[in-house]
N, C-alpha and C positions, 0 to 999 in steps of 0.2 A: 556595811558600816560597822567598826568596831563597834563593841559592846561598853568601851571604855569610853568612848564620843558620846555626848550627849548632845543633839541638834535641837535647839529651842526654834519654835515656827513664831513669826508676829502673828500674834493672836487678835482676835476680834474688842478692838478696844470700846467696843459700844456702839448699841444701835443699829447693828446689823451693817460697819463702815467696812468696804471693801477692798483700802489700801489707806496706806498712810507713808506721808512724805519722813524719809531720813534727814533731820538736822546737822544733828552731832552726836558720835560716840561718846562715851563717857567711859570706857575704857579698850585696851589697846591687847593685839599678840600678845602671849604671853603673861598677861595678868592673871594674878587670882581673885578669883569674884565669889561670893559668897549667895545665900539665897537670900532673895527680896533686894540685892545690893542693884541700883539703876545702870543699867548700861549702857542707856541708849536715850537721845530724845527726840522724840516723831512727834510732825504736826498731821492732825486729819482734816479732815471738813469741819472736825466742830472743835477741837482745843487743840495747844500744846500739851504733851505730858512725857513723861518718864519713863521707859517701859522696864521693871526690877525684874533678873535674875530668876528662874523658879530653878535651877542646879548652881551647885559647890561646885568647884574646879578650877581647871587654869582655861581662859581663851586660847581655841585654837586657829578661832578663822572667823574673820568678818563679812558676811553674805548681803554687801553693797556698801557705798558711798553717800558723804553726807551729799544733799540735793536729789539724792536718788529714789523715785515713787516705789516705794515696796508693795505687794501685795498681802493681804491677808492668807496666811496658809501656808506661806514659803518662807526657808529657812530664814534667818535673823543672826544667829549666832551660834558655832560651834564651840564647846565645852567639854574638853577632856577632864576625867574624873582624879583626881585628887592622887598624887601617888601613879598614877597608869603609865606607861610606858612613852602614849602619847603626851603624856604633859610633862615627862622630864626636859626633852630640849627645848620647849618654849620658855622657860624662865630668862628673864633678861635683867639686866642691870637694877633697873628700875622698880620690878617685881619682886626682886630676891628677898625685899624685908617684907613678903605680907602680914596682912593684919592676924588678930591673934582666931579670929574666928575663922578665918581659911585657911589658916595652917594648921589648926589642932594647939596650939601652944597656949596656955593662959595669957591674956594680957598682964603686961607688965601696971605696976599701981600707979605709973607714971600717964600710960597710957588710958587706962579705964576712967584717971581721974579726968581727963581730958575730954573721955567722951560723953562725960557725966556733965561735966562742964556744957561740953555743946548742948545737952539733952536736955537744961534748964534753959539755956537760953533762948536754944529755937525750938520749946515746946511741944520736942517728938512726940508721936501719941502712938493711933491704931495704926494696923496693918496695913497694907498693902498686896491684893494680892488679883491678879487677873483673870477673865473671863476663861472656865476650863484648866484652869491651875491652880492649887493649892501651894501650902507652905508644908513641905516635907519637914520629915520631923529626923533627916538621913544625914545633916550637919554635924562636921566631926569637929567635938571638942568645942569650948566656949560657949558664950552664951550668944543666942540669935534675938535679936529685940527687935518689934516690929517697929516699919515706916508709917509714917504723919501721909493721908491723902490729897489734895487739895480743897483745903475747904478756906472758905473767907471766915472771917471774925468781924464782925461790925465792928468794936473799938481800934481794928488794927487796918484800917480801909486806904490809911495812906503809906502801907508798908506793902510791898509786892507779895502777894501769896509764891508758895515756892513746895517743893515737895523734897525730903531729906532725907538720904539715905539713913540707917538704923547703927551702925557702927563707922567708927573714924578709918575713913581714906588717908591714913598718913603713915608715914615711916615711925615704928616706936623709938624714936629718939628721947636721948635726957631733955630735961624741961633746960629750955632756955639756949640749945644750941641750934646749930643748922648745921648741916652736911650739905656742902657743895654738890650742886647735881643732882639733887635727889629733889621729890617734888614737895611744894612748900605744906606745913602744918597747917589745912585747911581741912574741913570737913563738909561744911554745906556749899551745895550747889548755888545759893544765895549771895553767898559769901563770896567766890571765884565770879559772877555774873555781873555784882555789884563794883569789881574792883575792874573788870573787864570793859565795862561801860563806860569808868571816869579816868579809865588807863593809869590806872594804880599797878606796879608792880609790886605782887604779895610778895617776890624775895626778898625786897626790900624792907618790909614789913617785918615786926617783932610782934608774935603775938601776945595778947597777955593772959591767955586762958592756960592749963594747965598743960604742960611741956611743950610750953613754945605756941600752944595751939593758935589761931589767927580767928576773930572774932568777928563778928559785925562792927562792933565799936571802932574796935580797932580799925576796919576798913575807911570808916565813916570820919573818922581823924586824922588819915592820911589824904581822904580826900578833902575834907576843911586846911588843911596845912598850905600856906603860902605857894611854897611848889612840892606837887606829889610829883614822887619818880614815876617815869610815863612807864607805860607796858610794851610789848611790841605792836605792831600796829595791825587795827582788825584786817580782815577779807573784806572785798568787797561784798554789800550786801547782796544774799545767793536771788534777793525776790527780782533781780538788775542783772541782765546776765549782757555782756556785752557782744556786738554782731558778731556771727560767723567769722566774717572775714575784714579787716581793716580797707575801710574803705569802700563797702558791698554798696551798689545803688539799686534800691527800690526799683522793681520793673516797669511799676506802672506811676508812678511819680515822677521819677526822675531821679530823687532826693535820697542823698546818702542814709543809708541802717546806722540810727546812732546806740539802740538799744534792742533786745528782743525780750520781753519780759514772759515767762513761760505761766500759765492758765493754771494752778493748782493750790490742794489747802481750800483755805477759806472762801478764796475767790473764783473757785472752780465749784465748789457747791452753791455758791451765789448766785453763778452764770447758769447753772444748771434747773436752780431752783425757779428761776426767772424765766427763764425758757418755756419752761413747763408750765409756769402758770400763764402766760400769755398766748400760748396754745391753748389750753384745754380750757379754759375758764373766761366764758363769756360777760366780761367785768364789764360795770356802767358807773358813771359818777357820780355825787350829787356832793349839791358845797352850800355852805350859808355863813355869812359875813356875824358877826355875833359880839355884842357891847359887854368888855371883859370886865369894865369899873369897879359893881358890885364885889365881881373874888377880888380883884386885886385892893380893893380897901378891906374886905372880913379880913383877909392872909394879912395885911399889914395891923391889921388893930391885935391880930392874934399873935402878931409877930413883938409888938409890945411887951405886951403878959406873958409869952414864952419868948424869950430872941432864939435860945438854941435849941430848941424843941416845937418847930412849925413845919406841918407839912409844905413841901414844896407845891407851886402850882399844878405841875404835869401829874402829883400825888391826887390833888383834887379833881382833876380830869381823869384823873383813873378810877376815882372812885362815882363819879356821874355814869361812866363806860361801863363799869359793871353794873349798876342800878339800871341802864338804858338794858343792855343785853339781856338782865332776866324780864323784862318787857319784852322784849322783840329776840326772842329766843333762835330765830332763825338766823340770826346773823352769826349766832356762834356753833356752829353744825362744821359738817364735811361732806362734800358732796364724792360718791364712791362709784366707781363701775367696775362688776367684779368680772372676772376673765370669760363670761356665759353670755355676758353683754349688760345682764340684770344694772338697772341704776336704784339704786338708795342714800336720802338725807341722812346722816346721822346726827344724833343730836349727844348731845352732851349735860349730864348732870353735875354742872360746876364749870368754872371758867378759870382758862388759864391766860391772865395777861401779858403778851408778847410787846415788847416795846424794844423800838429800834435803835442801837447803841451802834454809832461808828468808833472803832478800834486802829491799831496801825495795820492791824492784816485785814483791814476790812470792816464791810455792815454783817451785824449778827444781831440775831434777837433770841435775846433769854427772856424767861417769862416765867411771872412770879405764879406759882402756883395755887392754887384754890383763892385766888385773889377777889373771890364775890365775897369771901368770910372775912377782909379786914377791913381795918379803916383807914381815913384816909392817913393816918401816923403811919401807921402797919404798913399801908404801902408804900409810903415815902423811905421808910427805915429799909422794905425789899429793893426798891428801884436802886438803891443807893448801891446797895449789897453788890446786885448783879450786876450794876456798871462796873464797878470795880474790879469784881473777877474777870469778866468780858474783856476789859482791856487790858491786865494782865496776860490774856489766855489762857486761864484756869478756869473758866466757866465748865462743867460736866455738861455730856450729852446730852442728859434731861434735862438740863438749865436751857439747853440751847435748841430743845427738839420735840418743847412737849405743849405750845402755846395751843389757844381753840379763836385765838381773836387781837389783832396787832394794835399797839396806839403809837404812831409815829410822830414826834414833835420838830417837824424838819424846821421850825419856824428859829431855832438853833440857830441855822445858818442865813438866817435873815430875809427869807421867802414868805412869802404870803401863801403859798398854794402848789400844790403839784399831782400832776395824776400819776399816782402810784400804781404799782406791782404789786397786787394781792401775793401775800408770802404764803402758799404753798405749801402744804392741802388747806389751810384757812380760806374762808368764803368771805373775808369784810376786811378792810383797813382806817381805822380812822385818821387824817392825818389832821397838827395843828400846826398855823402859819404863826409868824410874829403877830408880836401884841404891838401895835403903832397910836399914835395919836389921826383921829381923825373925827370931821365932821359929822356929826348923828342928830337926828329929830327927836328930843325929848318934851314928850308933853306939850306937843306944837311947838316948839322951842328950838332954832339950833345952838348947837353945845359942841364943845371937845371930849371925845367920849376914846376910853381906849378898846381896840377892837381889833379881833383877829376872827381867821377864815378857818372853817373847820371844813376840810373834803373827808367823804367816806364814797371808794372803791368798794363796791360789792358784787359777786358771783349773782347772775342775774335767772340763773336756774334755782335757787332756793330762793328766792322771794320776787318779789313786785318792787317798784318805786314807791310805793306806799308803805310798806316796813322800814324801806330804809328813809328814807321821808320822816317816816314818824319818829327811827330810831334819832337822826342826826335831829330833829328837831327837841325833843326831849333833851337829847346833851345839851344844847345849844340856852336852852332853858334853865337848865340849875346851874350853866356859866353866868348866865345873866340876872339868877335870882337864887344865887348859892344857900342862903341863909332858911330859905325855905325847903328848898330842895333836902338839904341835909337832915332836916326836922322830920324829913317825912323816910329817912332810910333809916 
């Protein structure tokens, strides 16, 4: 391997993940990419993300295909160094105006104001830098500013988090014109995804940020306009892969192959995780029907005095889960057998609440961490957080890998009840059904009382039907008598 080659390997993007699915490039032969600049974006088992540059140079080879599972270890992208003999012939049409940081040339005022512009609007911040690579300090000429990670923002919950490159992807054109052919004055990955989704074409697009740049706003205007000019039309979705062969018939049915959807990502750690836990974890049920009236009128009378400042109900059931748990400690353990045979409980000093979010790529659970330390606002403000990110696909490996005890609210989808899949290594699942109108014995009395099912799934080598007995019925109790409950945490 020349000396002049720089082979970047996909790296360990967290948690010890042993391959991760190729999307899409984010740049092409021939380009010059800079350090921390994104080139790639790979889904794994636990998020989408972006994987930036750790060399300067020109692309000289791309090592696989979007759809393609890569592994951890193996090459990713070839990178000839700046100048080397290797990167003279790659420059192509398209690459010839690089930006001012991978060529060594200052940016132009035209240009810097543009990316300044960008740098207020989508809030670039820290660095960006991956597991086993640094941010070399080997960048010729210009200045290198670091990338924004993905993190959510509570006031920003209904804008898609996004991760943005550090310097402008665009040609230094004068402000206000366009060069035929050349790619349009964008810079965030936001900004191109957003226009991609509503079939906005950005050529068509003026932008109004500095030289010509193209904005969110801007995007956001064109998609409010009577008719946006359409874009070209996407791929089909890669998670839909259509059969082998036109017209294949199933051997053992009969019935024509109208799709073959391939097992990976999200849904392959799902399948994986489920597998495992229905093997090794000897799970038992236990359920109790439970009159929801009391919370649902506190939440409503609280809901008066604050309307936009009340915890949600699943907040207040998160907060009974954690007051049951440090009661009945055993429900939030792991049960471990180490490679000698030896078995051991572990227990846990804190708790970390996993709750069940379905996404378009699937069930994931992120889980609010040290969740026995808030309240119920606290955990309503997290719960909100991590849906959000979860179904973006920005939720972090620890968001999505660090839970010690699940609360599942399938009653979402209008079920009373389900015997669930303890989520793997956790030993307990709580699940909560719909809240319905139904007949109840009050005080010798019957009445219309509202009421839901709570099931809890537990590993039945860490406790007895008596812990979880006791646990599920304590819950079951500050739903029914909230006001006291709370008085006393």
């Amino acid at each position: 391997m020349s000396s002049d080659m720089q082979v970047f390997k996909l790296p360990d993007l967290g948690e010890g993940l042993t391959e991760a699915e190729l999307v899409n490039w984010l740049v092409a032969v021939g380009d010059e990419v800079r350090v921390d600049q994104p080139i790639a974006e790979v889904e794994t088992a636990k998020s989408m993300v972006e994987v930036p540059s750790p060399y300067a140079g020109t692309v000289a080879e791309l090592h696989g295909e979007a759809g393609q599972t890569l592994d951890v270890g193996k090459p990713l992208i070839s990178i000839a160094r700046i100048g080397s003999a290797a990167a003279a012939p790659a420059v192509t049409a398209e690459s010839a105006a690089p930006t001012a940081v991978s060529s060594g040339i200052e940016a132009s005022p035209a240009v810097d104001a543009a990316a300044e512009t960008y740098r207020t609007e989508e809030k670039a911040g820290s660095g960006n830098v991956l597991i086993g690579y640094g941010t070399p300090g080997g960048v010729t000429g210009g200045r290198t500013r670091p990338r924004k990670t993905s993190v959510a923002v509570a006031d920003r919950a209904a804008e898609p988090a996004a991760e943005f490159p550090a310097e402008p992807l665009m040609e230094p054109a004068v402000a206000g014109t366009r060069i035929p052919g050349r790619l349009s004055a964008v810079i965030s990955p936001l900004v191109r995804k957003m226009a991609r989704d509503h079939g906005v074409s950005l050529d068509a697009i003026e932008g109004s940020g500095a030289s010509g740049l193209i904005m969110r706003k801007d995007v956001e205007a064109a998609i409010s306009a009577p008719e946006a000019p359409a874009a070209p039309a996407a791929p089909p979705s890669r998670a839909e892969v259509p059969a082998a062969a036109e017209g294949s018939v199933d051997s053992r049915t009969g019935l024509a192959v109208s799709a073959r959807t391939p097992v990976r990502g999200v849904r392959k750690a799902v399948a994986a995780n489920m597998t495992r836990s229905r093997s090794e974890i000897p799970e038992a049920t236990v359920w109790v029907d439970v009159d929801a009236t009391a919370l649902l009128e506190m939440r409503a009378e609280l809901k008066k005095r604050a309307p936009h400042d009340t915890p949600g109900l699943l907040a207040f059931i998160a907060r009974f889960v954690t007051a049951g748990l440090k009661k009945y400690p055993a429900l939030n353990t792991r049960f471990e057998t180490a490679a000698d045979g030896a078995q051991e409980i572990v227990g846990f000093d804190g708790i970390n609440l996993g709750f069940a979010a379905q996404t378009e790529r699937g069930l994931v659970v992120p889980s609010v961490r040290n969740a026995h330390g808030l309240s119920a606002r606290e955990l309503d403000a997290e719960i909100r957080r991590l849906t959000a990110v979860a179904r973006e696909g920005k939720a972090t490996p620890t968001e999505l890998g660090s839970g010690t005890f699940t609360l599942n609210n399938y009653g979402v989808f209008g079920v009373d009840g389900s015997a669930a899949i303890i989520n793997y290594p956790e030993v307990a699942m709580l699940g909560v059904g719909r809240i319905i109108d139904k007949p109840w014995v009050v005080n010798g009395e019957l009445a219309v009382r509202k009421v839901t099912e709570l099931t809890l799934a537990f590993d039945h080598r860490v406790c007895d039907g008596e812990t979880a007995a006791g646990f599920l019925r304590y819950v079951a109790d500050a739903i029914e008598n909230p006001g006291g409950a709370l008085a006393d945490m």
